[in-house]
VOBA-1610 file (N, C-alpha, C; in pm, whole numbers, padded with zeros to 5 digits, always signed):
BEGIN
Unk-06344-19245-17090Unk-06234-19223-16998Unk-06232-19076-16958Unk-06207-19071-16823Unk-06194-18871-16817Unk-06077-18903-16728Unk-06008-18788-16686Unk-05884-18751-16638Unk-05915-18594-16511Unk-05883-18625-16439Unk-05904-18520-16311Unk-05762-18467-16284Unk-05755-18363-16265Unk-05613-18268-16268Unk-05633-18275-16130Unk-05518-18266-16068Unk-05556-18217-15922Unk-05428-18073-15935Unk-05430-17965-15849Unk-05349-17899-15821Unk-05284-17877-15678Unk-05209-17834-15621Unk-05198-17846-15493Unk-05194-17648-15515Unk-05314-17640-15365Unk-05382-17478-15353Unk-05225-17448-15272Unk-05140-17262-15330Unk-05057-17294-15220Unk-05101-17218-15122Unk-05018-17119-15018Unk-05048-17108-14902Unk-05090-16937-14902Unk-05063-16850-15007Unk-05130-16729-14989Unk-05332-16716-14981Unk-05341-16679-14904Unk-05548-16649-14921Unk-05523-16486-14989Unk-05686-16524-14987Unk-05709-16375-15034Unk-05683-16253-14946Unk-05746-16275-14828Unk-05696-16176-14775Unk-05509-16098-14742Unk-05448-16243-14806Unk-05327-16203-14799Unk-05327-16123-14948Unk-05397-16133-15018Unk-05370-16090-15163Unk-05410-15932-15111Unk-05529-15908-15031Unk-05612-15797-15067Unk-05492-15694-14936Unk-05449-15744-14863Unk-05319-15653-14781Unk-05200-15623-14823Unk-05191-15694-14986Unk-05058-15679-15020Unk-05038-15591-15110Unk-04906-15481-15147Unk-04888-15389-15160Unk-04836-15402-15319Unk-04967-15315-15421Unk-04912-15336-15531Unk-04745-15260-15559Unk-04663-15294-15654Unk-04519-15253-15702Unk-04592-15087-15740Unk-04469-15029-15726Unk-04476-14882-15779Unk-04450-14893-15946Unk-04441-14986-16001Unk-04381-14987-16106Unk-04555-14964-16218Unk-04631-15023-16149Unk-04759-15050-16184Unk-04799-15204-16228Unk-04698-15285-16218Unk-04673-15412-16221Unk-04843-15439-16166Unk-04925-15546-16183Unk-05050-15570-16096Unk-05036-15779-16071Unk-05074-15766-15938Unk-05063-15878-15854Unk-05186-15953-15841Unk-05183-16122-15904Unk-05290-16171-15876Unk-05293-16296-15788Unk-05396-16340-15754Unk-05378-16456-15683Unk-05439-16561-15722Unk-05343-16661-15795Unk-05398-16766-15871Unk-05367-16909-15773Unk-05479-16929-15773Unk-05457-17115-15622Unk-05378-17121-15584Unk-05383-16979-15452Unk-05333-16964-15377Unk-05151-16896-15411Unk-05130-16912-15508Unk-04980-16824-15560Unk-04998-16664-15617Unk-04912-16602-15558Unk-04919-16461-15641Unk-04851-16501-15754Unk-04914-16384-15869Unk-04813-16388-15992Unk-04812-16222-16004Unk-04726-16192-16052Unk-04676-16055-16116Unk-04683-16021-16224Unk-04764-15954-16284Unk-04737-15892-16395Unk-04693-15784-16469Unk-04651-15793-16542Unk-04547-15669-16584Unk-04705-15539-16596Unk-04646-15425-16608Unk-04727-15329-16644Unk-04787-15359-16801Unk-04913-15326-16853Unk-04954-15311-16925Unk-04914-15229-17029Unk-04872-15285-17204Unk-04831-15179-17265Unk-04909-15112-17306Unk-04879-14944-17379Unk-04934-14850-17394Unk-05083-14889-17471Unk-05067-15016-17590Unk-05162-15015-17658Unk-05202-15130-17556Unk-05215-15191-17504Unk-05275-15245-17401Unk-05373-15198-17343Unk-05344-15105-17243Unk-05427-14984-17245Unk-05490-14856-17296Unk-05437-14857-17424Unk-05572-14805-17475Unk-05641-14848-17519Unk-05659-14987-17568Unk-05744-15059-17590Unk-05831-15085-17496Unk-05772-15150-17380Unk-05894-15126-17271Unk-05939-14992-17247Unk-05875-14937-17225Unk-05993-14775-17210Unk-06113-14747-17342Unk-06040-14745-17436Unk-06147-14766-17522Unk-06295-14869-17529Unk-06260-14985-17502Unk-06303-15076-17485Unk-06428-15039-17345Unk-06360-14997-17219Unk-06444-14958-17138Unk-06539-14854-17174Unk-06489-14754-17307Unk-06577-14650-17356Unk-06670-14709-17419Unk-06662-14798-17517Unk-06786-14858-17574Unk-06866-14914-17451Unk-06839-14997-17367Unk-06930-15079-17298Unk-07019-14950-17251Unk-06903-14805-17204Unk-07002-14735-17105Unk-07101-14669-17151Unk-07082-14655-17311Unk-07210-14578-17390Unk-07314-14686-17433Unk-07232-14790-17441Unk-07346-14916-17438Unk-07468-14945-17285Unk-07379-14952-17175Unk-07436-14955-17094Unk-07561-14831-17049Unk-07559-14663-17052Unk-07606-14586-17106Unk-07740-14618-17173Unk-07680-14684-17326Unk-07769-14673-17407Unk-07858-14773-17363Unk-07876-14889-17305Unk-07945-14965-17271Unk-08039-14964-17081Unk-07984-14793-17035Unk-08077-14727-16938Unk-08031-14815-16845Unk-07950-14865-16783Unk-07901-14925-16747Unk-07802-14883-16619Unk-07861-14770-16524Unk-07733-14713-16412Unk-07750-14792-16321Unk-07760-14916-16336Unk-07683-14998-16188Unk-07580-15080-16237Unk-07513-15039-16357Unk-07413-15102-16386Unk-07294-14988-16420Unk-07147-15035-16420Unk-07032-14992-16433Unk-06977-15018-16465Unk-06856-14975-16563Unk-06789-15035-16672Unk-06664-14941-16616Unk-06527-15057-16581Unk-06440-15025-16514Unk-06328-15107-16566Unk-06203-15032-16542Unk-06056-15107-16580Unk-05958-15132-16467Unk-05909-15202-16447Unk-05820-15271-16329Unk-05832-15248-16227Unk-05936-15277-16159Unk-05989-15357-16032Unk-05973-15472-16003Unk-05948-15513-15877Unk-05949-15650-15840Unk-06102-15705-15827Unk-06087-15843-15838Unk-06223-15968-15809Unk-06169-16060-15736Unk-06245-16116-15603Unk-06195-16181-15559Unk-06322-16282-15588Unk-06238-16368-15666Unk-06269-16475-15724Unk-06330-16597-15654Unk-06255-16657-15541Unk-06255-16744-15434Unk-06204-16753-15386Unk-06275-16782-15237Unk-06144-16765-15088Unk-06102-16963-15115Unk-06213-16971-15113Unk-06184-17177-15126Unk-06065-17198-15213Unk-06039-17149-15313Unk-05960-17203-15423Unk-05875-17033-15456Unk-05830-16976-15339Unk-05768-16840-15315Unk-05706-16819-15455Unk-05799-16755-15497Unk-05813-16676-15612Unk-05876-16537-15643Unk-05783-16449-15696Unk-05838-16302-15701Unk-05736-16222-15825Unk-05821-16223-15898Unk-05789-16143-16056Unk-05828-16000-16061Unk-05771-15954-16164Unk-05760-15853-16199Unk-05782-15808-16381Unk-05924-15818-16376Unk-05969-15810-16534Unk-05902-15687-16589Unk-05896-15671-16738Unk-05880-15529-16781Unk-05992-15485-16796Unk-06109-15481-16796Unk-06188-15423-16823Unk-06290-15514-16771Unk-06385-15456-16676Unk-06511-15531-16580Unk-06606-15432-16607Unk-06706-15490-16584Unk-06864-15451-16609Unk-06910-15487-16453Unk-06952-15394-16348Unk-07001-15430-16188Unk-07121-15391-16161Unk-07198-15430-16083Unk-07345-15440-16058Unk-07373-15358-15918Unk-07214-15263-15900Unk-07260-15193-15809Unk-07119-15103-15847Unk-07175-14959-15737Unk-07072-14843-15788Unk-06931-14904-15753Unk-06859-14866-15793Unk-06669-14903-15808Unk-06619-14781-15717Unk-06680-14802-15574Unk-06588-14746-15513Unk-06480-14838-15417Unk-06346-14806-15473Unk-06292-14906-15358Unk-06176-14961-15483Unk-06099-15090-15412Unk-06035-15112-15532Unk-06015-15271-15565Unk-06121-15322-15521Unk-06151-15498-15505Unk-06269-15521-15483Unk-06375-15615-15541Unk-06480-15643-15502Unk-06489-15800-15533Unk-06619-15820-15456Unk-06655-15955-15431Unk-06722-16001-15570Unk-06674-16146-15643Unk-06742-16214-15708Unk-06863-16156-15779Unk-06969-16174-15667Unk-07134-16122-15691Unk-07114-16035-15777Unk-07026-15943-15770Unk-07043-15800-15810Unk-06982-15765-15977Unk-06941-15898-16016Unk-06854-15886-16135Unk-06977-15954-16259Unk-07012-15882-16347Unk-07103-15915-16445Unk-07064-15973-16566Unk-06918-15927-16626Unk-06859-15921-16714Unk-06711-15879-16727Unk-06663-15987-16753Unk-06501-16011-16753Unk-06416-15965-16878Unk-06313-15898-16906Unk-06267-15875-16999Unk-06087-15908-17008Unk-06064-15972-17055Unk-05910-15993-17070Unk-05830-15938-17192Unk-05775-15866-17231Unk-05688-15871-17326Unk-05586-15929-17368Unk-05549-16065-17410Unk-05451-16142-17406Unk-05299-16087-17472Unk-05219-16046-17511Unk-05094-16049-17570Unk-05034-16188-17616Unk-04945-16176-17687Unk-04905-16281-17759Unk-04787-16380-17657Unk-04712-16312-17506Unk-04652-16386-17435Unk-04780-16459-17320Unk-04894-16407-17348Unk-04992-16477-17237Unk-04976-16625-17289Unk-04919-16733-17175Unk-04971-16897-17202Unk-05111-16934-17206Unk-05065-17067-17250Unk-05224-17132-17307Unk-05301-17172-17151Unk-05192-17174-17058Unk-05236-17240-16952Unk-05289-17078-16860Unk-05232-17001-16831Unk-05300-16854-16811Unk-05400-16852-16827Unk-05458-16842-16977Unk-05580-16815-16998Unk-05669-16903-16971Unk-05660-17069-17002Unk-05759-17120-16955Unk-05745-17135-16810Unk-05659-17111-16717Unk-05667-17077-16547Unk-05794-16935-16523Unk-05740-16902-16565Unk-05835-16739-16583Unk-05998-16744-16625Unk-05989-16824-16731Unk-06112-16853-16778Unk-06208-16991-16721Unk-06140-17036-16655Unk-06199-17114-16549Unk-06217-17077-16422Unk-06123-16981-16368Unk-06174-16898-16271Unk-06297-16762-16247Unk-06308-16748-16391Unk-06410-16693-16434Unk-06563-16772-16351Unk-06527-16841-16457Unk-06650-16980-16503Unk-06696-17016-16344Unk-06579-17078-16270Unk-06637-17125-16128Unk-06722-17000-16052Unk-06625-16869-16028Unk-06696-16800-15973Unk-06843-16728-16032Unk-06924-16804-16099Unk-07045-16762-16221Unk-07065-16651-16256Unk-06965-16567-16326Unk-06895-16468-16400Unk-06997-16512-16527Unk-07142-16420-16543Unk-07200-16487-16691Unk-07129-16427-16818Unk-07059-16347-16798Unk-06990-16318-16935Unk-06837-16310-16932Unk-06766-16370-17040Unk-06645-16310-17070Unk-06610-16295-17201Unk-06503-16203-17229Unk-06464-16134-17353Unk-06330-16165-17321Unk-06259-16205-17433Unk-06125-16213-17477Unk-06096-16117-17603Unk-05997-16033-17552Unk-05940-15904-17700Unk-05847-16014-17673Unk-05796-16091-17811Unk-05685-16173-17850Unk-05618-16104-17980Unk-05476-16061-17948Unk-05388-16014-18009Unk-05280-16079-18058Unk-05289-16086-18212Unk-05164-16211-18275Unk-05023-16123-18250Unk-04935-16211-18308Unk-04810-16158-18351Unk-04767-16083-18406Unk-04844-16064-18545Unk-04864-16005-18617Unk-04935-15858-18633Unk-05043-15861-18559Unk-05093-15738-18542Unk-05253-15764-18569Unk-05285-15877-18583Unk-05430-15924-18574Unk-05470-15922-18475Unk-05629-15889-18439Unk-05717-15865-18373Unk-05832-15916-18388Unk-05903-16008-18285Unk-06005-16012-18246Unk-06060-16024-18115Unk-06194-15989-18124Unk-06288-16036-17962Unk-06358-16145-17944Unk-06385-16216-17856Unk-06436-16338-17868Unk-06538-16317-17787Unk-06687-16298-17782Unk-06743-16315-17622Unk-06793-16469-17630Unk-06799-16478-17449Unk-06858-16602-17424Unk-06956-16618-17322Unk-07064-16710-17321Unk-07148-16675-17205Unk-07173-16823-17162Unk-07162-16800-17008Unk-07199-16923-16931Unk-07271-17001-16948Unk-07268-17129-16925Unk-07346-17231-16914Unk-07332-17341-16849Unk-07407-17351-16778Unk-07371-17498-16705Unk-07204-17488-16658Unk-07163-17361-16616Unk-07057-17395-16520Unk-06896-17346-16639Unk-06963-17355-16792Unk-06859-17346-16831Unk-06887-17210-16970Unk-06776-17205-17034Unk-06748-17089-17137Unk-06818-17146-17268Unk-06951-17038-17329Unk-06971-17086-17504Unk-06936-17023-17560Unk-06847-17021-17646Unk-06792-16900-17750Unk-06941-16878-17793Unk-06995-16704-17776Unk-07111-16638-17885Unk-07050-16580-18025Unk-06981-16501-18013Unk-06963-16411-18142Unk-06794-16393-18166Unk-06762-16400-18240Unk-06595-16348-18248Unk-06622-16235-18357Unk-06583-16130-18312Unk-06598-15968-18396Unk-06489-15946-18422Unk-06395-15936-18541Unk-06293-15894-18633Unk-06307-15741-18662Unk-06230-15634-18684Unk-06176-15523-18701Unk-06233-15497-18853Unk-06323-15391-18889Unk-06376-15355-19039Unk-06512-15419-19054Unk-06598-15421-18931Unk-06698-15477-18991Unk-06770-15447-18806Unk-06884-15380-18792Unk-06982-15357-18705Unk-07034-15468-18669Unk-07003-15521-18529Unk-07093-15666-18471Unk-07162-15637-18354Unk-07285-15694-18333Unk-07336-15664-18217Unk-07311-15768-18137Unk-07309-15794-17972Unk-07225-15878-17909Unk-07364-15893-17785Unk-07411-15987-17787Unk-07534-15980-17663Unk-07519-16100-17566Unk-07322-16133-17559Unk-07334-16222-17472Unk-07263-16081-17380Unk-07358-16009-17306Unk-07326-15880-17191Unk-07451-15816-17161Unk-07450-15810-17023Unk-07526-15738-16954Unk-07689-15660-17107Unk-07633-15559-17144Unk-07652-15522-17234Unk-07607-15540-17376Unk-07670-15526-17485Unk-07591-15546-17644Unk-07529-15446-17640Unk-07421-15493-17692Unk-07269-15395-17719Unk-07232-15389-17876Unk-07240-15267-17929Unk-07220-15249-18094Unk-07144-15187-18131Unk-07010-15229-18214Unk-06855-15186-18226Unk-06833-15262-18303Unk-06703-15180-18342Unk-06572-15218-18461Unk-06490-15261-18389Unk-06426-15376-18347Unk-06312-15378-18255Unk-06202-15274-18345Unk-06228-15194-18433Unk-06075-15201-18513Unk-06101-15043-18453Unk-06197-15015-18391Unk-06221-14863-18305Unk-06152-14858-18117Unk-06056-15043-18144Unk-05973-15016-18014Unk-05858-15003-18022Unk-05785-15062-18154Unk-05675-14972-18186Unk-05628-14861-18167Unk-05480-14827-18122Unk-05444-14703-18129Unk-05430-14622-18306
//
């Protein structure tokens, strides 16, 4: 037996996404099938985790001789005009320089989300299927408990969909080769 979801796409496109004016607040705006959503600003350890996070990839990337790639934090992707969708990773890996402040699909190598503990179950797998369609070969989830637990999950494409490779825990050096390049870290070195 299988079961087919249907959604109804609503009426914003991308290009309405890519003319529209982020909040001064720093709030960042995405466009999920066809609906904007809002998100609150990122908290402090939010972002430093992604910055950090972008620091490893960029000495990773570096170390693997590697300058046609870029390791960047909150940029837009426009995901799909068909299924008007356009995200906003915390942390992207691009296959061309990051000038500008949105790029096309093609250009996104590696996806990074940092989840928080109010992100829904339905968020992330929207996100991570929007990944997946637009053939995004890598993504990383920093998943943050309640508690104060930490881990990374990477995953690499296949056939259209997400394989969990490695989940790297805090106190222990993992190498991660579902990315562009192997990436070698402590997640517990993204902590503030």
């Amino acid at each position: 037996m299988s079961i087919a979801f249907e959604h109804a796409i609503g009426p914003t496109t991308v290009d309405d996404w890519l003319a529209h004016e982020n909040p001064p607040d720093g709030s960042r705006v995405e466009l999920i099938l066809g609906y904007l959503h809002m998100n609150p600003p990122p908290t402090g350890q939010h972002q430093y985790m992604g910055d950090e996070l972008r620091q490893v990839l960029r000495h990773a990337i570096r170390d693997g001789e590697r300058a046609d790639l870029y390791a960047v934090t909150g940029v837009g992707v426009q995901i799909s005009t068909s299924l008007r969708t356009a995200l906003i990773p915390d942390v992207s890996v691009l296959n061309t320089r990051p000038a500008g402040t949105s790029f096309p699909r093609e250009n996104l190598v590696l996806a990074v989300e940092i989840w928080s503990p109010g992100n829904s179950r339905a968020e992330r797998d929207t996100k991570a299927a929007a990944y997946a369609s637009a053939d995004v070969p890598y993504f990383w989830v920093v998943d943050q408990d309640r508690i104060g637990g930490l881990r990374v999950v990477s995953h690499v494409l296949d056939n259209g969909r997400y394989v969990e490779d490695v989940v790297a825990t805090p106190g222990k050096m993992t190498t991660i080769k579902a990315a562009p390049v192997p990436v070698t870290f402590d997640p517990a070195d993204l902590l503030p």
